[in-house]
One Martini backbone bead per residue (centre of mass of N, CA, C, O) as a GRO file, in nm:
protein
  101
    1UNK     BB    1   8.080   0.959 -12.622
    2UNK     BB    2   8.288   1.209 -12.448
    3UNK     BB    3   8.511   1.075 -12.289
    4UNK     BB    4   8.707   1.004 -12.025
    5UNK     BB    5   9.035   1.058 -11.899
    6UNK     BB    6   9.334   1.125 -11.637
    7UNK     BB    7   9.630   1.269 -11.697
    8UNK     BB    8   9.795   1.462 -11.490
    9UNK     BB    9   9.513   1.650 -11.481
   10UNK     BB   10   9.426   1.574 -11.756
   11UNK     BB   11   9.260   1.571 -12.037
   12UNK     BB   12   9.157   1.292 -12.224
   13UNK     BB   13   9.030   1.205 -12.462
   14UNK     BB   14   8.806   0.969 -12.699
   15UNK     BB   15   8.773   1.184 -12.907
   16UNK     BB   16   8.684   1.483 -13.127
   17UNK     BB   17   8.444   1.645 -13.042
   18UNK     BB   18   8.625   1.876 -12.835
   19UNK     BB   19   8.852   2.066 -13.021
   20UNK     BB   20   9.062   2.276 -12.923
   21UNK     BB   21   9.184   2.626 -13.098
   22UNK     BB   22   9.472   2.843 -12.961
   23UNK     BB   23   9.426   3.088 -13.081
   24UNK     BB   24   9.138   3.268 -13.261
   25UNK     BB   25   9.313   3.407 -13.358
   26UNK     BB   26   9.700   3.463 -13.407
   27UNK     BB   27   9.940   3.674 -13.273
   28UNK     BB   28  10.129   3.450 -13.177
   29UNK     BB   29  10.353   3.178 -13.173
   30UNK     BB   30  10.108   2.984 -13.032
   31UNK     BB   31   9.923   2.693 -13.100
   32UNK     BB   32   9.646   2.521 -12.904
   33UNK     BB   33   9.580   2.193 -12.879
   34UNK     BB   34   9.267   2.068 -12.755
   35UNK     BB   35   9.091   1.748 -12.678
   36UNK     BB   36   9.239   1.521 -12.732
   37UNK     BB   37   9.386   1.240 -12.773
   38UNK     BB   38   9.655   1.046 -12.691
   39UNK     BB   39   9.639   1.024 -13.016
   40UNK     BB   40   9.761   1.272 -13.295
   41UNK     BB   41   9.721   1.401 -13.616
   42UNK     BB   42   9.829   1.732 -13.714
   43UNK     BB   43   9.753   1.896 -14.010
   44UNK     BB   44   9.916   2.174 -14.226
   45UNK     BB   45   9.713   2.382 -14.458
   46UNK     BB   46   9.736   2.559 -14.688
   47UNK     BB   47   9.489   2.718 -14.889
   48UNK     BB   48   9.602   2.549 -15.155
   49UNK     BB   49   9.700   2.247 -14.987
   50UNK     BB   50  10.002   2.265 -14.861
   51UNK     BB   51  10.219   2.132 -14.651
   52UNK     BB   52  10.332   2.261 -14.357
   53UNK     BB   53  10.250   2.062 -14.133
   54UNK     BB   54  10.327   1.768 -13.916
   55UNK     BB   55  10.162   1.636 -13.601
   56UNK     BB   56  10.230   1.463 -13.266
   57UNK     BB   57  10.025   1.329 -13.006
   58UNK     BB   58  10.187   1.126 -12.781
   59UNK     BB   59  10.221   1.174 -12.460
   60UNK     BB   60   9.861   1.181 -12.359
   61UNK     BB   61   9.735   1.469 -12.255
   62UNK     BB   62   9.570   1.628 -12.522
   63UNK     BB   63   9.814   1.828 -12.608
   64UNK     BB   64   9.921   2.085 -12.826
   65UNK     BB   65  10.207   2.312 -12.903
   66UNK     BB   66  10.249   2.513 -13.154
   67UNK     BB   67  10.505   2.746 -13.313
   68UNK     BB   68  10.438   2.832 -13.634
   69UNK     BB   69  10.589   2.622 -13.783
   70UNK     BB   70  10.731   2.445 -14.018
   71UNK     BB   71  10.942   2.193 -14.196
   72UNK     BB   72  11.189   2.419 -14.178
   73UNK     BB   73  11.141   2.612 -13.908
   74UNK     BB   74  10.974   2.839 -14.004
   75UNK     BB   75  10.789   3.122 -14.016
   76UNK     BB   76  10.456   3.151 -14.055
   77UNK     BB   77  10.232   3.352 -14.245
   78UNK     BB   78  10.027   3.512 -14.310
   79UNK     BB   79   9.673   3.345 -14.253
   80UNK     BB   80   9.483   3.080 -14.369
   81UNK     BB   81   9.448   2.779 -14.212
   82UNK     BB   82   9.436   2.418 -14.236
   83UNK     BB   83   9.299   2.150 -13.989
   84UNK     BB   84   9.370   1.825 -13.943
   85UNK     BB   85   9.262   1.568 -13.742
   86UNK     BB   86   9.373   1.217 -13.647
   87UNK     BB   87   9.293   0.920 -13.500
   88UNK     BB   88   9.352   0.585 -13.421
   89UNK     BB   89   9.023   0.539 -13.502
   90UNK     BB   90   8.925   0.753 -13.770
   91UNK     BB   91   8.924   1.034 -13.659
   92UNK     BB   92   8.779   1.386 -13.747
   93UNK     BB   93   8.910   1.706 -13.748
   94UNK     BB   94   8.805   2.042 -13.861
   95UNK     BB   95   8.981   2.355 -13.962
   96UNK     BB   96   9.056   2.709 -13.902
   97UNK     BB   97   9.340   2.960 -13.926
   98UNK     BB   98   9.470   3.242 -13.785
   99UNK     BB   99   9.759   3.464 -13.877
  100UNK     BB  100   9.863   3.805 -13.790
  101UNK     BB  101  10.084   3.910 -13.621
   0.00000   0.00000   0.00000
């Protein structure tokens, strides 16, 4: 566990044991998931439970970076959301996100 491969430079992990977050909390438009598998769905859920956005790693870089938008395109407000990752190999990794704008 903990291994990793090199795709252009960026580190790709193989499992989720290393997933940073940032910033966190978030006062600008875009929060980057960082030390991912090279396949990996992030979901973003509000305090309540609700589907908020749905996010998927394919390009294999290990990274990506939300824009803080919903599945309708809108900015979310401000507020706490929970995001769960989940990669194809059925590894799992939760956290929380502050919004402050």
């Amino acid at each position: 566990r903990g291994f990793y491969t090199q795709s252009n430079n960026i580190v790709v992990k193989n499992d989720l044991n290393s997933v940073k977050v940032y910033p966190n909390p978030c006062r600008s438009g875009k929060i980057t998931f960082a030390n991912l598998t090279n396949r990996a769905t992030i979901k973003i859920y509000s305090i309540s439970g609700r589907l908020v956005n749905s996010l998927e790693e394919i390009d294999g870089d290990g990274k990506y970076e939300w824009n803080t938008m919903n599945q309708e395109n809108q900015k979310i407000a401000r507020g706490v959301y929970f995001y769960v990752v989940k990669n194809s190999n059925g590894e799992k990794k939760t956290g929380k996100i502050a919004i402050t704008r």
